[in-house]
PDB file of N, CA, C and O in Angstrom, chain B, residues numbered from 101:
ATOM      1  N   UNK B 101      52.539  31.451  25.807  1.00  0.00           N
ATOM      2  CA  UNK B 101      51.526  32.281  25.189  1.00  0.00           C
ATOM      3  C   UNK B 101      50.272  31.455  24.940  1.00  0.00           C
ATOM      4  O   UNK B 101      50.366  30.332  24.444  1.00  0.00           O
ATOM      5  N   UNK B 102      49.186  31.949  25.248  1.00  0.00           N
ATOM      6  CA  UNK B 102      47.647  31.462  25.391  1.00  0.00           C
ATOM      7  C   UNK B 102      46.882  31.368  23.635  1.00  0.00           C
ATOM      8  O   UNK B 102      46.102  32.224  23.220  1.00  0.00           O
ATOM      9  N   UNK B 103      47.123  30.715  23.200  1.00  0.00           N
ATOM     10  CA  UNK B 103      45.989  30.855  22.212  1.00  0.00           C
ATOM     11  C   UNK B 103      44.810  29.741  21.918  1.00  0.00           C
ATOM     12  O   UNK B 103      44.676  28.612  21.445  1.00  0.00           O
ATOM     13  N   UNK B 104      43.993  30.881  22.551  1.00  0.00           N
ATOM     14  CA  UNK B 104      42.207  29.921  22.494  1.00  0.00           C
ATOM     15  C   UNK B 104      42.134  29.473  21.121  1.00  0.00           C
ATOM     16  O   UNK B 104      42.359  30.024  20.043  1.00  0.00           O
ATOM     17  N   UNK B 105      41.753  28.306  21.468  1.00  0.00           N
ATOM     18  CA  UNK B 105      41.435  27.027  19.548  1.00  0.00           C
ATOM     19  C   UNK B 105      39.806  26.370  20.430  1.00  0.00           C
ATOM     20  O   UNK B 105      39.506  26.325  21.622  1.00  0.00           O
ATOM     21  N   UNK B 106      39.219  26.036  19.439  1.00  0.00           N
ATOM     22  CA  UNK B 106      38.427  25.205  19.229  1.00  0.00           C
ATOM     23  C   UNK B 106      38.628  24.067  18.324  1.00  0.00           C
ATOM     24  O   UNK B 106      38.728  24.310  17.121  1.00  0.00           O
ATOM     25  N   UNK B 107      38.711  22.662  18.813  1.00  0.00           N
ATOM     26  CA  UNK B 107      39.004  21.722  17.418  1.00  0.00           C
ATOM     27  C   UNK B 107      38.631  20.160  17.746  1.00  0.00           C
ATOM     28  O   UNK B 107      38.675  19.595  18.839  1.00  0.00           O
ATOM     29  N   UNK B 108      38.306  19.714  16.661  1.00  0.00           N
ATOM     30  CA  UNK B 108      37.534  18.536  16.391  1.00  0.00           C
ATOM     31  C   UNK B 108      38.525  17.298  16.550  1.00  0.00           C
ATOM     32  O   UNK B 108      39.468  17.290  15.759  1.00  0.00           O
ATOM     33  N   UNK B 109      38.431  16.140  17.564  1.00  0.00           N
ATOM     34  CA  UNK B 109      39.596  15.051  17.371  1.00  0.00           C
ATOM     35  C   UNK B 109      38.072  13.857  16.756  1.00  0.00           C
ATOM     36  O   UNK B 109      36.844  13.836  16.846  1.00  0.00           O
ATOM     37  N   UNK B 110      39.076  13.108  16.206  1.00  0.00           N
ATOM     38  CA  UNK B 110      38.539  11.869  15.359  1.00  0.00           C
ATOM     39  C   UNK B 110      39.162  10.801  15.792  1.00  0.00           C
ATOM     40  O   UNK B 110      40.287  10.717  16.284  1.00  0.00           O
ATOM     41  N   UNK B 111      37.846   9.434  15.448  1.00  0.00           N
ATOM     42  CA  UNK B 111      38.644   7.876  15.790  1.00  0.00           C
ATOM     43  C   UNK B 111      39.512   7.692  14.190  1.00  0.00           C
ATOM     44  O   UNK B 111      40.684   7.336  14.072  1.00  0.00           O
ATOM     45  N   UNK B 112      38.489   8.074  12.974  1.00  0.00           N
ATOM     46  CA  UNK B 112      38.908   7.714  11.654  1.00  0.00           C
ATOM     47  C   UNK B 112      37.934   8.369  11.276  1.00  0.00           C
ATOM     48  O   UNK B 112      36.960   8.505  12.016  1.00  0.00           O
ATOM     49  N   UNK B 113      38.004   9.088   9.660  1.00  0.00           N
ATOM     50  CA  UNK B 113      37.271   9.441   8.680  1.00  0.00           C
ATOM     51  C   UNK B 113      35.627   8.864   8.727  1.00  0.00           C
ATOM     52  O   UNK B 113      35.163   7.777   8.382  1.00  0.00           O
ATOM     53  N   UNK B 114      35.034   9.975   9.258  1.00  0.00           N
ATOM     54  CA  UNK B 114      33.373   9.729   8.999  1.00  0.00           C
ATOM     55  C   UNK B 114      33.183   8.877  10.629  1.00  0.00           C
ATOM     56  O   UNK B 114      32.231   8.105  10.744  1.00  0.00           O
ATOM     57  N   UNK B 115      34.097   9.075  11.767  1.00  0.00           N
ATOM     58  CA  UNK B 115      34.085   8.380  12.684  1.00  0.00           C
ATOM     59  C   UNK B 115      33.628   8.998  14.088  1.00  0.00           C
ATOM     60  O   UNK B 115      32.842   9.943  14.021  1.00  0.00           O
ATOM     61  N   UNK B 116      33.910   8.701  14.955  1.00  0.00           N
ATOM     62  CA  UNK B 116      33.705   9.272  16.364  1.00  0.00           C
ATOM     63  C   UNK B 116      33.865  10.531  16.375  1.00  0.00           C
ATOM     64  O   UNK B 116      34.863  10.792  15.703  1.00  0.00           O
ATOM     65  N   UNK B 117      33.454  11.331  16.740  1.00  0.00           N
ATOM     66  CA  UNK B 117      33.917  13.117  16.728  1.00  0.00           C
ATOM     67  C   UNK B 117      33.913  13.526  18.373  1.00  0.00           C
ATOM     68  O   UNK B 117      32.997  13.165  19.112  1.00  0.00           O
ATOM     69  N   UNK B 118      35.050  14.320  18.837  1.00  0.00           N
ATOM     70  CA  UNK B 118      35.101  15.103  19.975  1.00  0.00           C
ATOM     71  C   UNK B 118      35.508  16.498  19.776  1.00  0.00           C
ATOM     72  O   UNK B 118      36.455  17.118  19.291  1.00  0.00           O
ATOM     73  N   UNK B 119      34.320  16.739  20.394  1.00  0.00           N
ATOM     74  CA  UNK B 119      35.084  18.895  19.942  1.00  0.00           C
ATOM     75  C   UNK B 119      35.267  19.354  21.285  1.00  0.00           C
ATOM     76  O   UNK B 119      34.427  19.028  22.123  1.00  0.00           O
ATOM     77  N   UNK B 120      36.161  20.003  21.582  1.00  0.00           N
ATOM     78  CA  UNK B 120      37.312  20.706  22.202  1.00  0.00           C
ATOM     79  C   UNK B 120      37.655  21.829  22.340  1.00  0.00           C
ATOM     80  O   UNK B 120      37.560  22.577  21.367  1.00  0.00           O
ATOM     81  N   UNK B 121      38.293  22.448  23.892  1.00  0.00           N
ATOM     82  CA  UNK B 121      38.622  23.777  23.669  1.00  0.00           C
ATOM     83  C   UNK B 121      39.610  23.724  24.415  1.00  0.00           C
ATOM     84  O   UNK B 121      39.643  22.964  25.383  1.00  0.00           O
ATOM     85  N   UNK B 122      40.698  24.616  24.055  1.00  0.00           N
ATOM     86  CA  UNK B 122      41.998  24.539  24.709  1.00  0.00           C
ATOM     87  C   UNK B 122      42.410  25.732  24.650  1.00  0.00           C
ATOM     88  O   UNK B 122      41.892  26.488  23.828  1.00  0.00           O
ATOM     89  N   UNK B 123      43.730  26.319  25.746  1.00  0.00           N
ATOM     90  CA  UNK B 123      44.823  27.714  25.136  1.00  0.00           C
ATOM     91  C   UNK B 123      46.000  27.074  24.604  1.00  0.00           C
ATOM     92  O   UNK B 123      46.969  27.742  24.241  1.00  0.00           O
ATOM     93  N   UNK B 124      45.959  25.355  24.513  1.00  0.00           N
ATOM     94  CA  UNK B 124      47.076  24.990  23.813  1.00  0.00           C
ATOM     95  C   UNK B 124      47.155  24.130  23.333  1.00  0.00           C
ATOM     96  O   UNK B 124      47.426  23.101  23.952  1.00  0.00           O
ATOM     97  N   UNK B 125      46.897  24.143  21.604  1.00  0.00           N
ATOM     98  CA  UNK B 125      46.588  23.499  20.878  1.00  0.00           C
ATOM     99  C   UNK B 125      47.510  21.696  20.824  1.00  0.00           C
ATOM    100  O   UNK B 125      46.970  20.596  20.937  1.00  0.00           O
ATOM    101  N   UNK B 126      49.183  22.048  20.590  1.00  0.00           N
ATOM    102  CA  UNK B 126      49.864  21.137  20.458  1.00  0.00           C
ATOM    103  C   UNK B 126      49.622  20.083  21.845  1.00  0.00           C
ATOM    104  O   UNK B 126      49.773  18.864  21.762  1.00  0.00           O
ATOM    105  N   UNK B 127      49.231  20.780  23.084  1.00  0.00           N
ATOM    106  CA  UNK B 127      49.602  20.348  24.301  1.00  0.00           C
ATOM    107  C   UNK B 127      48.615  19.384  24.683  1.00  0.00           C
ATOM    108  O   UNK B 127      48.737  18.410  25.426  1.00  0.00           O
ATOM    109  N   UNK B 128      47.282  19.950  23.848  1.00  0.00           N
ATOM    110  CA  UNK B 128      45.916  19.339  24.248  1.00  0.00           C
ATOM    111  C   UNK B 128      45.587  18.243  23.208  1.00  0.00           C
ATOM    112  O   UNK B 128      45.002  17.231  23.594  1.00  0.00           O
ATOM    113  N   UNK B 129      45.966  18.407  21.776  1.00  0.00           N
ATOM    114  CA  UNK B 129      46.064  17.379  20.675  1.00  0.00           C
ATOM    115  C   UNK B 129      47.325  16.097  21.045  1.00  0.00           C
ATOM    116  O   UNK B 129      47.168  14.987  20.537  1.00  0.00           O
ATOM    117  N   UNK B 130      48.223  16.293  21.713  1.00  0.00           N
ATOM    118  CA  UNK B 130      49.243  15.557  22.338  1.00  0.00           C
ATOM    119  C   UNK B 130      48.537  14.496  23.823  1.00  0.00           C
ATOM    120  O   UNK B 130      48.709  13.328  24.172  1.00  0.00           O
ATOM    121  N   UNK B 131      47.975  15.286  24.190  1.00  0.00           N
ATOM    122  CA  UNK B 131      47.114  14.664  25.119  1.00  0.00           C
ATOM    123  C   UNK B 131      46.223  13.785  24.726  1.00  0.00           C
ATOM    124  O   UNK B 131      46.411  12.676  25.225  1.00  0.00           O
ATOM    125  N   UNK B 132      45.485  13.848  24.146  1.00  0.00           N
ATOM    126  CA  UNK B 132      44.353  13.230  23.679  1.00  0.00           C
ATOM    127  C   UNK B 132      45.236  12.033  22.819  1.00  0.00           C
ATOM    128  O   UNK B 132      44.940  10.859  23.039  1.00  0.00           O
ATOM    129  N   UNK B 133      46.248  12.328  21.907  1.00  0.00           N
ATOM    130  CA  UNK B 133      46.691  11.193  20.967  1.00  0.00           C
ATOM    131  C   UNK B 133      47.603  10.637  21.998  1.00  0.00           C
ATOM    132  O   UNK B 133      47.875   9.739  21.201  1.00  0.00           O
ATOM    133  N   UNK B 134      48.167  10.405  22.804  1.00  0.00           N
ATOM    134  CA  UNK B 134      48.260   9.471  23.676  1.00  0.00           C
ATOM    135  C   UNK B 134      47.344   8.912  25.276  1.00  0.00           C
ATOM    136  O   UNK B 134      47.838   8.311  26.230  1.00  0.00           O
ATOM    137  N   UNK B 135      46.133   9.300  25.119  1.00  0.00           N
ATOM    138  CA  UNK B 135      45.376   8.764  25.929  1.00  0.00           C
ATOM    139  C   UNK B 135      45.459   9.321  27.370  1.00  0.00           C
ATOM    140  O   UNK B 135      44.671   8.715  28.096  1.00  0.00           O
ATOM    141  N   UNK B 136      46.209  10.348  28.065  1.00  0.00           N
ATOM    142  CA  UNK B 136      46.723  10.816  28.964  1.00  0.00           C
ATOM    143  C   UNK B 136      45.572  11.233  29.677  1.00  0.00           C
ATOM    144  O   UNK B 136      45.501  11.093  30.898  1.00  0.00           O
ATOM    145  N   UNK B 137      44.596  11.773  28.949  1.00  0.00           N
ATOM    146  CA  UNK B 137      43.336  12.711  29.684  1.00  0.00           C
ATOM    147  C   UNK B 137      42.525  11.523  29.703  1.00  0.00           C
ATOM    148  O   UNK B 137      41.566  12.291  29.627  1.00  0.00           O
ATOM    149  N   UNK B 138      42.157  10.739  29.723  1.00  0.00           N
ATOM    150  CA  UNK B 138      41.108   9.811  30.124  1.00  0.00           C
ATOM    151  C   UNK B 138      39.816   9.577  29.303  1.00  0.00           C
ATOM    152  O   UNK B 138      39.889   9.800  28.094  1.00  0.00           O
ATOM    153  N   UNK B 139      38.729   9.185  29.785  1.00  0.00           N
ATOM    154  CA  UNK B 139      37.462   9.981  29.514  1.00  0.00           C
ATOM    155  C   UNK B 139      37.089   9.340  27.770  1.00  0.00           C
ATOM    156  O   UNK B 139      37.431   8.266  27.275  1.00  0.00           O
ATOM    157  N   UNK B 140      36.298  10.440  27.174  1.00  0.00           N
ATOM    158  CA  UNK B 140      35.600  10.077  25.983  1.00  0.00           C
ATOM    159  C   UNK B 140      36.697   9.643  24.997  1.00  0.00           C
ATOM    160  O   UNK B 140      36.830   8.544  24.461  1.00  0.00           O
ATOM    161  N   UNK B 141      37.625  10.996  24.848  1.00  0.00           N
ATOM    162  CA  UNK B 141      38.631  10.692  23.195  1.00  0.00           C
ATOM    163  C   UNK B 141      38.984   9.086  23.724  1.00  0.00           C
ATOM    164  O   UNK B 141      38.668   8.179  22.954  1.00  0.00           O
ATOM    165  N   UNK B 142      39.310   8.912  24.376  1.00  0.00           N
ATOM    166  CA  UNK B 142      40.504   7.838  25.167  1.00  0.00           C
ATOM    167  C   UNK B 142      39.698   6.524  24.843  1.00  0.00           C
ATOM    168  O   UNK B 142      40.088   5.587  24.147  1.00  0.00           O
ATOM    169  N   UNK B 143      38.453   6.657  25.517  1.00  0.00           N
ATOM    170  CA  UNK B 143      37.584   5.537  25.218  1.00  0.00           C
ATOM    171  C   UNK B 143      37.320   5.296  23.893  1.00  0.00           C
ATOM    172  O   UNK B 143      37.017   4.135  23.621  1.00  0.00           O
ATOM    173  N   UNK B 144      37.348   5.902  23.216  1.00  0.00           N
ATOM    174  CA  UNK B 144      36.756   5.828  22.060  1.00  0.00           C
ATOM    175  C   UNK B 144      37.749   6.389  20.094  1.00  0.00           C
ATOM    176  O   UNK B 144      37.421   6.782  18.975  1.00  0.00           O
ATOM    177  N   UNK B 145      39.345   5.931  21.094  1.00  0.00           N
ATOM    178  CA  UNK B 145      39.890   6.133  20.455  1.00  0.00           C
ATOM    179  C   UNK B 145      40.241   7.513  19.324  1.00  0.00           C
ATOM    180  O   UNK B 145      41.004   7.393  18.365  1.00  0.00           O
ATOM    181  N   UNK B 146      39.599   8.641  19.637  1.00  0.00           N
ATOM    182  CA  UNK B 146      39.643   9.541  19.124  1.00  0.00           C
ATOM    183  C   UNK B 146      41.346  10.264  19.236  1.00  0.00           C
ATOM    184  O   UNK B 146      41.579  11.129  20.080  1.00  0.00           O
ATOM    185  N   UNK B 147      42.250   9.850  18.431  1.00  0.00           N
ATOM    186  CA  UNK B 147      43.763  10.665  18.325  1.00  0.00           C
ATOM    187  C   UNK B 147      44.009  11.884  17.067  1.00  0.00           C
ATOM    188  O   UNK B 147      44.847  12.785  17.076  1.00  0.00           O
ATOM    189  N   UNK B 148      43.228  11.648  16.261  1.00  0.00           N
ATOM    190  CA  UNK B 148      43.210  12.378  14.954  1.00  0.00           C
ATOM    191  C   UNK B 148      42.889  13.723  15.039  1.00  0.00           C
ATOM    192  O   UNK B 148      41.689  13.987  15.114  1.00  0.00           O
ATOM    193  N   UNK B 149      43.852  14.821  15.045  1.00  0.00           N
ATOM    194  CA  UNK B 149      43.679  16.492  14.998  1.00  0.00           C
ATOM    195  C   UNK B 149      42.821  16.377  13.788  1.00  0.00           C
ATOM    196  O   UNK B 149      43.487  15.903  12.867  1.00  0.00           O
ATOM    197  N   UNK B 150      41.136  16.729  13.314  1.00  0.00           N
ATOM    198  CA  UNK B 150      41.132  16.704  12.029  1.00  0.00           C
ATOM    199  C   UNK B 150      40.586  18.502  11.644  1.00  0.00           C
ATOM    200  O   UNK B 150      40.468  19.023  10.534  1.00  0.00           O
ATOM    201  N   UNK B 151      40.329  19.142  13.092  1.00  0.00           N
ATOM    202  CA  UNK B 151      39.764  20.445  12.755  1.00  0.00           C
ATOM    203  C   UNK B 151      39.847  21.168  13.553  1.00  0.00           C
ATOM    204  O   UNK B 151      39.468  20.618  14.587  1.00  0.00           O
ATOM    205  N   UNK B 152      40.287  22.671  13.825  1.00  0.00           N
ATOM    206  CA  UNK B 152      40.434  23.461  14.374  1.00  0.00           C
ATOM    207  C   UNK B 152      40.555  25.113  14.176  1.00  0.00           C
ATOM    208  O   UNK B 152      40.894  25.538  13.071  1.00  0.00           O
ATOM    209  N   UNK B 153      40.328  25.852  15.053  1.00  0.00           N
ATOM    210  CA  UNK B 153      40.216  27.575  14.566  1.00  0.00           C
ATOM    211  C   UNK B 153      40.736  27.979  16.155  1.00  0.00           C
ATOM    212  O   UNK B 153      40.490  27.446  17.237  1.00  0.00           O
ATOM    213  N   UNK B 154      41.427  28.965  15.848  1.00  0.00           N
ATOM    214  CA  UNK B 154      41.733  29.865  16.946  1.00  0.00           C
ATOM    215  C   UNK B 154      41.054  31.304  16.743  1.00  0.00           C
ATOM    216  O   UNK B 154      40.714  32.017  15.799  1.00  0.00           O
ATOM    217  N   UNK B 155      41.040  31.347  18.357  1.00  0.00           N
ATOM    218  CA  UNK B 155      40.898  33.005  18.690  1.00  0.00           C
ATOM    219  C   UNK B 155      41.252  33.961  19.686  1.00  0.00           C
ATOM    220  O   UNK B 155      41.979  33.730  20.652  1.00  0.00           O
ATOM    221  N   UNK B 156      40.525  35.405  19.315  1.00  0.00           N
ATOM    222  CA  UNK B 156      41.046  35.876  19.947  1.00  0.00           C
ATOM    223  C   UNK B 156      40.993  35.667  21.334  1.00  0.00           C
ATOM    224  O   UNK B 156      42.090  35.587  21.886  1.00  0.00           O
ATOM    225  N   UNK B 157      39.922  35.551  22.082  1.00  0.00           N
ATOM    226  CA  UNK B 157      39.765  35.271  23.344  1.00  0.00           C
ATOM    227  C   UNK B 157      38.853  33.831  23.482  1.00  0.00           C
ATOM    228  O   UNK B 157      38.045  33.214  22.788  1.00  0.00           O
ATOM    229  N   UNK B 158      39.597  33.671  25.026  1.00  0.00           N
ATOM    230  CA  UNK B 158      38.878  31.882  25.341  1.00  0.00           C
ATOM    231  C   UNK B 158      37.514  32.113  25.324  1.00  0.00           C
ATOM    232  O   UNK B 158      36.807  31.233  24.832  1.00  0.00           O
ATOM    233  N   UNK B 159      36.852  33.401  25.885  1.00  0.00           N
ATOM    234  CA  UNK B 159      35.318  33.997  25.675  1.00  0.00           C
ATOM    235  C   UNK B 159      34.452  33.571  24.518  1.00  0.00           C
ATOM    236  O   UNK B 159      33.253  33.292  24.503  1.00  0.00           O
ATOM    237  N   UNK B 160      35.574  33.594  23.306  1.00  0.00           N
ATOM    238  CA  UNK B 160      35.220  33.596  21.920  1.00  0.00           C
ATOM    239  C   UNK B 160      35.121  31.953  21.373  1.00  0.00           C
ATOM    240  O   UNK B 160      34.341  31.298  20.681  1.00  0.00           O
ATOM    241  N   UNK B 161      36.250  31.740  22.031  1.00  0.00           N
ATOM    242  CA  UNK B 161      36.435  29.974  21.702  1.00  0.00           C
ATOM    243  C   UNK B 161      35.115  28.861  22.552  1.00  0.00           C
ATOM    244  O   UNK B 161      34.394  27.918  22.226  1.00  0.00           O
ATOM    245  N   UNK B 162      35.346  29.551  23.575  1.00  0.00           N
ATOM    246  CA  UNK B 162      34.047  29.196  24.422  1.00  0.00           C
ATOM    247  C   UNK B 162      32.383  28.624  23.374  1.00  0.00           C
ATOM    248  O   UNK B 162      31.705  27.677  22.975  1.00  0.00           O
ATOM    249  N   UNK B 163      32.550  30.052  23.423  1.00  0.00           N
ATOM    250  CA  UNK B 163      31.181  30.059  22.703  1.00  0.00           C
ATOM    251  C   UNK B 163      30.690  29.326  21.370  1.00  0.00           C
ATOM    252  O   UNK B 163      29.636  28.711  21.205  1.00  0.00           O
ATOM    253  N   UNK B 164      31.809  29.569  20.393  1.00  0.00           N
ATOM    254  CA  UNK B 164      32.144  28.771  19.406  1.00  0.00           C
ATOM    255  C   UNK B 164      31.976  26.895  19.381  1.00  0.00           C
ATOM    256  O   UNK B 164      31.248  26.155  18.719  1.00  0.00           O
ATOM    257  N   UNK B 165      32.798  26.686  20.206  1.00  0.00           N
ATOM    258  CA  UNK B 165      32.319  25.478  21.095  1.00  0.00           C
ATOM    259  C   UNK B 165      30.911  24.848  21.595  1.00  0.00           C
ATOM    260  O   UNK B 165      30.532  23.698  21.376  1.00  0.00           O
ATOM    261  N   UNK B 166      30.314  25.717  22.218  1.00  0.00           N
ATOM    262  CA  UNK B 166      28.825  25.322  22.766  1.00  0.00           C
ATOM    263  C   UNK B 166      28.510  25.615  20.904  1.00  0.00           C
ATOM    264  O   UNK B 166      28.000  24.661  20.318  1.00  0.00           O
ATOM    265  N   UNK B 167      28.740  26.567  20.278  1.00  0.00           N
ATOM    266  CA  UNK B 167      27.768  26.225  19.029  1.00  0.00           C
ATOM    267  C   UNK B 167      27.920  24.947  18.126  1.00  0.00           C
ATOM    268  O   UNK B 167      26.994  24.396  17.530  1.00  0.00           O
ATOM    269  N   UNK B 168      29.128  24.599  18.124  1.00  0.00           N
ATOM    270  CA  UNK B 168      29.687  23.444  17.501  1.00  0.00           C
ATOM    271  C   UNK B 168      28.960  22.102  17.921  1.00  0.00           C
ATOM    272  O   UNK B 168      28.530  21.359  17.039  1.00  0.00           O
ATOM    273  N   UNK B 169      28.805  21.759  19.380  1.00  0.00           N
ATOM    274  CA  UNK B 169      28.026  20.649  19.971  1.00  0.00           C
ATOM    275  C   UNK B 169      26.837  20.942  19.819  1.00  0.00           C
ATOM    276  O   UNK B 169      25.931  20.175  19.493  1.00  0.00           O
ATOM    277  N   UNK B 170      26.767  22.152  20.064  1.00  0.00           N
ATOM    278  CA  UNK B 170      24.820  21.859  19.605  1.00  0.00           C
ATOM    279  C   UNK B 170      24.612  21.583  18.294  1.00  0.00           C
ATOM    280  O   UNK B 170      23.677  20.846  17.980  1.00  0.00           O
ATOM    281  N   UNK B 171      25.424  22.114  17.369  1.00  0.00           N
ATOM    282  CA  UNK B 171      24.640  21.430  16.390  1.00  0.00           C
ATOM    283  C   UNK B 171      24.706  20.367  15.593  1.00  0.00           C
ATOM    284  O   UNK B 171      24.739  19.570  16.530  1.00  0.00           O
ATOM    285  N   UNK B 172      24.757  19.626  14.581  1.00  0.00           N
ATOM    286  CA  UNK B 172      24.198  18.449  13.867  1.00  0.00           C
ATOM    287  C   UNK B 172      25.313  18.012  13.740  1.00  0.00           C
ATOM    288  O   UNK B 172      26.231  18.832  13.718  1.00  0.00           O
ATOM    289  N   UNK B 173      25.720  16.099  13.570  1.00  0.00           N
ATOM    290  CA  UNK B 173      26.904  15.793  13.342  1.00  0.00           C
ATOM    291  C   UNK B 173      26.999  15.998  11.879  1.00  0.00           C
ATOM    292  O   UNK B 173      28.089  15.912  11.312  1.00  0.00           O
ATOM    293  N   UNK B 174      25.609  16.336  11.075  1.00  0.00           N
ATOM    294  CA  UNK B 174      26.246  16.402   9.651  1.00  0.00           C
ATOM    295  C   UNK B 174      27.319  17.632   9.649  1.00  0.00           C
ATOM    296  O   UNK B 174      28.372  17.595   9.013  1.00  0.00           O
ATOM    297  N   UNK B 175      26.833  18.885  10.574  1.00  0.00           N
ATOM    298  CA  UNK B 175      27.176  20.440  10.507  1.00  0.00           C
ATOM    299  C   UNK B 175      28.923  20.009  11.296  1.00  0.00           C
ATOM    300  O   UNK B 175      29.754  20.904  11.138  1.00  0.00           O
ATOM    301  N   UNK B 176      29.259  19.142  11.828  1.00  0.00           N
ATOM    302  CA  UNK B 176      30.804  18.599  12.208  1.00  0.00           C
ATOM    303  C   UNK B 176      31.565  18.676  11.248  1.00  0.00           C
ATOM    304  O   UNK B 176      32.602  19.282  10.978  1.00  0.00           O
ATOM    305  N   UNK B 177      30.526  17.574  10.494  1.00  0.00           N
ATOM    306  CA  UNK B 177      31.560  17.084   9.150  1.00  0.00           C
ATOM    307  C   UNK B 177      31.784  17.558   8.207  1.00  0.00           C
ATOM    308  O   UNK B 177      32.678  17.164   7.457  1.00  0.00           O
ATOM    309  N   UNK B 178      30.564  19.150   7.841  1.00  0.00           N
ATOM    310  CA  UNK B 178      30.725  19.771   6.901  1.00  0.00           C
ATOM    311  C   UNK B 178      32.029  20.728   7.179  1.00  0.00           C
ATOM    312  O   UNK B 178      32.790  21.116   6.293  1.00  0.00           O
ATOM    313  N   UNK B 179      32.148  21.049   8.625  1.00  0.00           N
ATOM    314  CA  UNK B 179      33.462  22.160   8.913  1.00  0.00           C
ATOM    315  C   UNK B 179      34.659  21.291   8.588  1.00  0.00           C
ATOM    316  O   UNK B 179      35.562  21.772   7.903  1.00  0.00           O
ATOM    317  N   UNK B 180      34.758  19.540   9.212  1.00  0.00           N
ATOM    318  CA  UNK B 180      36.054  19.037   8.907  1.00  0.00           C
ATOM    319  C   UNK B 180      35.807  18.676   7.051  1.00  0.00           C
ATOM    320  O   UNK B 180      36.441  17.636   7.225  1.00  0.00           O
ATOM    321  N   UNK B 181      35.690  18.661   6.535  1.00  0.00           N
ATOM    322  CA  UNK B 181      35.395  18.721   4.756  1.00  0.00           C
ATOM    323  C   UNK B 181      35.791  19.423   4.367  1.00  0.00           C
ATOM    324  O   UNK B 181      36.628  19.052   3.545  1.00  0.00           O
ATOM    325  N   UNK B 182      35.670  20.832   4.484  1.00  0.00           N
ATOM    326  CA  UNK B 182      35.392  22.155   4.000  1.00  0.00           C
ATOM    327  C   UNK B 182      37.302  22.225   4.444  1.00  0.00           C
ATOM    328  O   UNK B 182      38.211  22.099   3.623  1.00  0.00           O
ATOM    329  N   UNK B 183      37.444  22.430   5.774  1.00  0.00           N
ATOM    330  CA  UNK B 183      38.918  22.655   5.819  1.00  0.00           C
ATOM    331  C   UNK B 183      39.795  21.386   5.978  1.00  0.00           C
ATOM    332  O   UNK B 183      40.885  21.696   6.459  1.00  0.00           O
ATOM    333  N   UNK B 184      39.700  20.303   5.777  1.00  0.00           N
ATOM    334  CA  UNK B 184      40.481  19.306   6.130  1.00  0.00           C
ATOM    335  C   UNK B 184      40.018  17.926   5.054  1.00  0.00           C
ATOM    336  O   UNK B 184      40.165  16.860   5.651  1.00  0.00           O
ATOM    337  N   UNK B 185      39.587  17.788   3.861  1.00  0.00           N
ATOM    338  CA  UNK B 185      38.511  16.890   3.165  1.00  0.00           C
ATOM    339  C   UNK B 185      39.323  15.804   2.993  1.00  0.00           C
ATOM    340  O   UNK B 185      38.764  14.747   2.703  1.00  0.00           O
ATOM    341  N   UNK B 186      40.924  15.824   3.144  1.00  0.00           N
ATOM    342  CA  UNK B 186      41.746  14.256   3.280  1.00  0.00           C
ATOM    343  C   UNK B 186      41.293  13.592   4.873  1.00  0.00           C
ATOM    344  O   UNK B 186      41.540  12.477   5.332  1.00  0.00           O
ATOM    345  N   UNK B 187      40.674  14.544   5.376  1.00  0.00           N
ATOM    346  CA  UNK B 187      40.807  13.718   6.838  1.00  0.00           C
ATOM    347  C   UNK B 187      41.991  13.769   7.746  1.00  0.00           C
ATOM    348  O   UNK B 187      42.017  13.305   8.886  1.00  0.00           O
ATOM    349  N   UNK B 188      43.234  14.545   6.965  1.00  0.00           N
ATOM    350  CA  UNK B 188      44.333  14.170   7.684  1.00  0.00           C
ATOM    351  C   UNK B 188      44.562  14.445   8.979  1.00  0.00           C
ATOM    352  O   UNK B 188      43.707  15.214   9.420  1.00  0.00           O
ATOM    353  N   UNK B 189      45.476  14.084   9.864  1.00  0.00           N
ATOM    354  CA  UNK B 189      45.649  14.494  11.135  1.00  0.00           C
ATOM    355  C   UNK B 189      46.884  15.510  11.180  1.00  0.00           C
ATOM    356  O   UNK B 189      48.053  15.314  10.849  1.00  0.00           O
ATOM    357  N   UNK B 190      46.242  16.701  11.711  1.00  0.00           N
ATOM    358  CA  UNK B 190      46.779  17.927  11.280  1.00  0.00           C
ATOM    359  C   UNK B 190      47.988  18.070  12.318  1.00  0.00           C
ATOM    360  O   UNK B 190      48.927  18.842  12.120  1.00  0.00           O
ATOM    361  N   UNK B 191      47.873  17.249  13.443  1.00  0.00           N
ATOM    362  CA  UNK B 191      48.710  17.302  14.948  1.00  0.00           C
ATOM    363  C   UNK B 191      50.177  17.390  14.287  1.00  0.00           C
ATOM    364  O   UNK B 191      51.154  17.780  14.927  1.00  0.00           O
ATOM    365  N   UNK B 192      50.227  16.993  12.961  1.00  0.00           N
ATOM    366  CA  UNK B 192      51.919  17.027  12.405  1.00  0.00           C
ATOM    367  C   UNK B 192      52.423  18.547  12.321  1.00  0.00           C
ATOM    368  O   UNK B 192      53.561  18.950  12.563  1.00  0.00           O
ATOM    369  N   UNK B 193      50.977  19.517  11.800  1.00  0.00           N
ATOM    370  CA  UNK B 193      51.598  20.861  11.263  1.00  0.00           C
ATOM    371  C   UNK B 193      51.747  21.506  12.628  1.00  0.00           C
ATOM    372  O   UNK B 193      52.329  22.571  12.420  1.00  0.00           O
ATOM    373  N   UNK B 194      51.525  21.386  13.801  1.00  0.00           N
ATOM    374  CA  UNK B 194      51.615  21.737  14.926  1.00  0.00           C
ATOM    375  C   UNK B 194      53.178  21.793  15.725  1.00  0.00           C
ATOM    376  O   UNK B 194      53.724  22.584  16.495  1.00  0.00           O
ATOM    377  N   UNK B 195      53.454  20.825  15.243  1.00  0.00           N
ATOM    378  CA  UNK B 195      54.365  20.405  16.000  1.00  0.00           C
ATOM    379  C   UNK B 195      55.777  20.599  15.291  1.00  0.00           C
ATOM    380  O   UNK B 195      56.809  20.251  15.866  1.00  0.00           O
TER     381      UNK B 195
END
């Protein structure tokens, strides 16, 4: 079963940020925390689930996404704060 997420991986608290879109959350946060996909998280150590939202359609997640990168890294950190303010790495409740 497909469910479109949008979500934020981290190196550490107040650190590197990568935002993300997937239909599978555990599969794509699993990826990234062991380095499998290559590329930015990998380089730059980003393993930390620290933020994420699902929806109804990838259409929706999509878009959500392009709004997320465009805007400000303060406007990142206010979404991971607001729902996540330990920082924790959420990849546990997933799984």
């Amino acid at each position: 079963m497909k469910n479109p997420c949008v979500y934020i991986m981290a190196n550490q608290r107040n650190g590197t940020l990568y935002t993300g879109v997937t239909s599978n959350l555990s599969q794509r946060a699993y990826q990234h925390r062991e380095s499998l996909l290559g590329g930015f998280t990998a380089r730059y150590g980003c393993k930390l689930l620290v933020w994420y939202e699902y929806y109804d359609t990838m259409t929706d997640a999509i878009g959500r996404e392009k709004q997320i990168k465009a805007g400000s890294r303060r406007k990142k950190l206010e979404l991971i704060e607001a729902f996540n303010s330990d920082w924790r790495d959420l990849y546990a409740d997933l799984i």
